[in-house]
N, C-alpha and C positions, 0 to 999 in steps of 0.2 A: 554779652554773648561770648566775647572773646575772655573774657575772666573766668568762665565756667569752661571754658577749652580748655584754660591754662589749669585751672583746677584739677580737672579731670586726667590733664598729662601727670599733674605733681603725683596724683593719688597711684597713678600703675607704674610712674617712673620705677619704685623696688616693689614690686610686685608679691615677692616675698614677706616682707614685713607688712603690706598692706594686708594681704590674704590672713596674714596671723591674726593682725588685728582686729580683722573681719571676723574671722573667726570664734575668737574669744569672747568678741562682744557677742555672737549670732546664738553663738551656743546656753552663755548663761540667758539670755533672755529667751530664749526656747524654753528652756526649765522656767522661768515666771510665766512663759506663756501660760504652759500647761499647770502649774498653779493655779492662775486668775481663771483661769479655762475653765477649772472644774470647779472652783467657786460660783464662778458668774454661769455657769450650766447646772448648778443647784436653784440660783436664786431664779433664772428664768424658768426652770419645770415650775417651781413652787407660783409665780404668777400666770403661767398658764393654766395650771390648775385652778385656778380662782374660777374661771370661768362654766366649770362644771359641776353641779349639782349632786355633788358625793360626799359622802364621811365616811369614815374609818371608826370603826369599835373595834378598840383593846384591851387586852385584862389588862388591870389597872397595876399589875405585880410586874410588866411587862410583855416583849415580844417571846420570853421561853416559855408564860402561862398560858395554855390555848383556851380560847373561852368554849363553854358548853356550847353543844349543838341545839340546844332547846330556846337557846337565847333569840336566835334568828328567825324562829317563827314568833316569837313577841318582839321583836324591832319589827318585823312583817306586818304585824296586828296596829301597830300608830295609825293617825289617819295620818301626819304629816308623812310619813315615809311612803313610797308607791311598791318600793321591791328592797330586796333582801338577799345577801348569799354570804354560803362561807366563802373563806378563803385561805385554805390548809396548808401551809408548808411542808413539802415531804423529804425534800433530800435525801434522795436515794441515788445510787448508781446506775451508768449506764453502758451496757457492756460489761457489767464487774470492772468499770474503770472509774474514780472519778467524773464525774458529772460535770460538763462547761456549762452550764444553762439551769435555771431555776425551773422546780416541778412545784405547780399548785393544785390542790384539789379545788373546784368550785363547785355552783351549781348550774346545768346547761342553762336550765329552762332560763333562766333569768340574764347570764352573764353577757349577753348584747343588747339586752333593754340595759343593762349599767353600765356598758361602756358600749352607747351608740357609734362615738367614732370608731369604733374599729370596724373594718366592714370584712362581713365572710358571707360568699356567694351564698340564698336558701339554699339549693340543695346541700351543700355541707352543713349549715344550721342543721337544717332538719336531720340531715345525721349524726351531728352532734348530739342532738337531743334524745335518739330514737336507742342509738348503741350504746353500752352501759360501759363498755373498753374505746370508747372512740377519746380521741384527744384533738386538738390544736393547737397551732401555734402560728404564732408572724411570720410573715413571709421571708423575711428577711434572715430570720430562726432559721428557716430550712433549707434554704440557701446555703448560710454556714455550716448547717450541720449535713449537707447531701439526702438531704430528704424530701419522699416523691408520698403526693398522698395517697395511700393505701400501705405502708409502708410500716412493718409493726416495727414497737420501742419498747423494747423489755428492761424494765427499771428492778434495780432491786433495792428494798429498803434497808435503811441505818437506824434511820429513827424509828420508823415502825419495821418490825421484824416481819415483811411480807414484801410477795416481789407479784410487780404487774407488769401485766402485757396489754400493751397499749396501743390501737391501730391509729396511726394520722389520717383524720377523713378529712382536713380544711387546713386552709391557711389563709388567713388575714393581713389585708392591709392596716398599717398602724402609724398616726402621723407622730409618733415618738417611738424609739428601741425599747421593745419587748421581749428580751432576751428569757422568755418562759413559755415551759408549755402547759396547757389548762388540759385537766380530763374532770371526768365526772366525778363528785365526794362520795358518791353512795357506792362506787363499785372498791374507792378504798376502805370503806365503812364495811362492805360485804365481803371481805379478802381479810378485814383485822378480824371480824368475826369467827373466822374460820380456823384461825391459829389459837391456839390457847397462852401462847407465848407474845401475842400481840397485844393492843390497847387500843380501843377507841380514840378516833383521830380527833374528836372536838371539831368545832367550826373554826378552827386557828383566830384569824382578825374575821371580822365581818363589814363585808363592804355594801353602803346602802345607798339607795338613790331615793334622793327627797323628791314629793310633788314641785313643792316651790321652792328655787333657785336661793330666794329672798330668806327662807327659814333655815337656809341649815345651819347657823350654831345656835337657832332654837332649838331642832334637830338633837344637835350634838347634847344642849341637857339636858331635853328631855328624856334622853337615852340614858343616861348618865343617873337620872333622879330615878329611873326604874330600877334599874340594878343596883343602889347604894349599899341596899339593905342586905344582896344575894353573898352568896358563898364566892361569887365571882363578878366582883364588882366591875365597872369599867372606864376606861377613858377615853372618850369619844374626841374626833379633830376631824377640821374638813379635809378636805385632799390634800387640798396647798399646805396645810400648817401640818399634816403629815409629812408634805415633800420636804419644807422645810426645817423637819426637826431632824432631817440627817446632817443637814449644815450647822443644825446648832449644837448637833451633837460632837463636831470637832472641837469646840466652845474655843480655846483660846489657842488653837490653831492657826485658827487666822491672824490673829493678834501677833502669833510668831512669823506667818510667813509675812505679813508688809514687814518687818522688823527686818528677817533676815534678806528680804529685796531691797529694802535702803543699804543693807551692808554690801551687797551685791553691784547695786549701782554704785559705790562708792570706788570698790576695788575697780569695776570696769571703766570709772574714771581715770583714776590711777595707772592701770594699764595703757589707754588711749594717749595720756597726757605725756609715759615716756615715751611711747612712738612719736611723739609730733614733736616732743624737746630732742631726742634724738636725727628727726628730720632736718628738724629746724637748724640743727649745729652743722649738720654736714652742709646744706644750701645759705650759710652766714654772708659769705664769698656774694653768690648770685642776687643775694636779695641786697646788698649793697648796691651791687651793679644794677639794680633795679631801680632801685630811689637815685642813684647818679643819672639814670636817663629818663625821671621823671615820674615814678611811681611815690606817688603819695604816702604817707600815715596812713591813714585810712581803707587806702586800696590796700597795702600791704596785710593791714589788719583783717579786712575781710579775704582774702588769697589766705591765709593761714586757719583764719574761723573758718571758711568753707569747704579746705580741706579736712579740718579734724570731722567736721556735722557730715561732711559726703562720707567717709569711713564709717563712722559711726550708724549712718543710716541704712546703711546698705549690710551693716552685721544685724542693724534690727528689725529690715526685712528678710535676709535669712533666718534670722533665730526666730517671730514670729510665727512664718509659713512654716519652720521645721513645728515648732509647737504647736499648731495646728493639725498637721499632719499626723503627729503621732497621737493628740488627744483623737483624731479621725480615726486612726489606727488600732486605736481602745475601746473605741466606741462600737469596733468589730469583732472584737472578741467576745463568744456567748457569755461565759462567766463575768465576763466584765462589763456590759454593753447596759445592767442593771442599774451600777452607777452612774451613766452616763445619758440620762431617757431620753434627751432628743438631739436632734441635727445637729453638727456643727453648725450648718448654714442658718440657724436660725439664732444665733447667739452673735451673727455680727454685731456689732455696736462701740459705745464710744469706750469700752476697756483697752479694747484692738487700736483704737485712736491715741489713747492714753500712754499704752506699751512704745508706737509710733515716736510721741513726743517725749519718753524716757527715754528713746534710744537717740533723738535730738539733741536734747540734754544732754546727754553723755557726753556726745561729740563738742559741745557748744564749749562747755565747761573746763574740758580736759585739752581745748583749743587755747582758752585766753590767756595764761602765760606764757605761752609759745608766742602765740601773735602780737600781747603785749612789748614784748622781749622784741618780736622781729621789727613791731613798726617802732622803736623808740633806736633802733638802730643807727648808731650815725655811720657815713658812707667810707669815712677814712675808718673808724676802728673796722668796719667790715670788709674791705679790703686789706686791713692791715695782718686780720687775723688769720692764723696758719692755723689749719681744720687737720 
């Protein structure tokens, strides 16, 4: 006990130079937080996903080909599948200003049989369903955006050359950020009609809900074996291997960032290690007079390791909790809240453990020739020496 006293006076005795150090380590490992953060917040949607009974149909050209609207009443018509909708992308403007949040067309009637977790009071349902301008979105959506239900949203289009007016009759609870708001496909189906300078919206992706949990990447081919032959073939994925082809789509991203975090831990070694060789030289003197009144090799050695690891651990619970905070802090922004679908709080785990014992490491590391150096110390040269 009395060793972690003495530890702990060593580390604020220059308060300055510790803060720096704190610093420097807190900061670069904020940035790997927020790294690992949004990694490891891809790979966890992608296994939560597993557990619902959905795919995804895509023209197989990609996300800028929209598949036909006719496709969705024959993925309707399987017996494995139970329901069917589009799901349009419209990106439009709000206010004539840039847009923070994603606009999708679906279809009402269906779109809470296909995502049962989402819960929106019946009477909103039923007004969803009932009004051909009615929209939704997560609660959490209108929060951000100061929106009270009844509350119209006049969009105007880019991609399609029409603008809608859109009343909010609901808001949903959502156990993942849903940074989007749903309205009905057919009232943007009826508004491109009307323009002669517009286009038919297609059913953009189509999102289906299988009978059985068990079938969907039977599902997914035999979606797949229907449309081979069509003018708009497709590529059908469950939810998860949807979630997860946005992570595979950085491909050798990742590959880069552990690359450039080894180089990272290295420097913040380096950094650590002249503070503590720096420390070390000015207290040459006391830590003689230490080993003259009985202090060990050993103890000496651990007084020096447990100095550098207390500095070092205490930058990498600041820099974690900053990285945290700010992936929290992104995770509320509407435009951005898309890439980041669920809680912080639900991605605790052993990466956060791991960042922990890097920032361990740092200190452990950038400790032992300091501490080598102080316990091999004999008590006349350290007396002898003029600091």
């Amino acid at each position: 006990m009395k060793l972690l006293v003495y530890i702990w006076r060593n580390v604020t005795r220059n308060k300055l130079r510790s803060s720096l150090t704190v610093l420097s380590i807190g900061f670069s490992l904020a940035l790997m937080t927020m790294l690992y953060g949004y990694l490891t917040m891809q790979t966890v949607a992608a296994e939560q996903s597993e557990k619902y009974d959905r795919v995804v149909v895509l023209n197989k050209l990609g996300f800028a080909a929209p598949l036909p609207i006719a496709h969705v009443g024959k993925v309707k018509a399987l017996d494995s599948v139970e329901t069917a909708m589009p799901f349009a992308w419209f990106g439009g403007n709000y206010l004539n200003k840039q847009a923070l949040f994603a606009q999708f067309a679906v279809d009402p009637q269906v779109a809470f049989d296909i995502y049962k977790e989402f819960e929106l009071p019946t009477d909103q349902l039923t007004a969803f369903k009932s009004n051909r301008q009615a929209a939704v979105c997560s609660k959490a959506l209108a929060e951000q955006m100061n929106w009270k239900v009844g509350d119209r949203i006049p969009l105007q289009g880019t991609i399609y050359q029409v603008d809608l007016d859109l009343q909010l009759v609901g808001t949903y609870d959502s156990p993942r950020n849903s940074g989007s708001i749903w309205f009905d496909w057919k009232y943007l189906d009826e508004e491109s009609s009307k323009s002669e300078a517009a286009f038919g919206p297609g059913a953009g992706s189509i999102y289906v809900k299988c009978k059985d949990d068990k079938d969907v990447e039977q599902v997914c081919d035999e979606i797949d074996t229907m449309f081979a032959n069509s003018d708009s073939s497709t590529r059908t994925r469950t939810e998860a291997a949807f979630a997860r082809m946005f992570a595979d789509m950085l491909g050798d991203v990742q590959t880069y960032i552990r690359y450039i975090s080894l180089a990272v831990v290295f420097a913040l070694a380096l950094v650590a290690a002249t503070a503590m060789a720096m420390s070390m030289r000015e207290r040459t003197t006391e830590i003689a007079v230490l080993k003259a009144i009985g202090f060990s090799k050993q103890r000496v050695l651990a007084l020096v390791l447990g100095e550098s690891t207390l500095i070092a651990m205490l930058g990498g619970i600041l820099g974690i909790a900053g990285g945290l905070g700010m992936l929290h802090m992104f995770s509320k922004v509407p435009i951005a809240s898309q890439f980041f679908p669920i809680p912080i709080s639900s991605m605790f785990g052993t990466w956060l453990v791991g960042l922990a014992l890097v920032a361990a490491a740092i200190g452990f590391i950038s400790g032992v020739v300091p501490a080598v150096m102080a316990a091999q110390l004999s008590v006349v040269n350290g007396l002898r020496r003029v600091v």
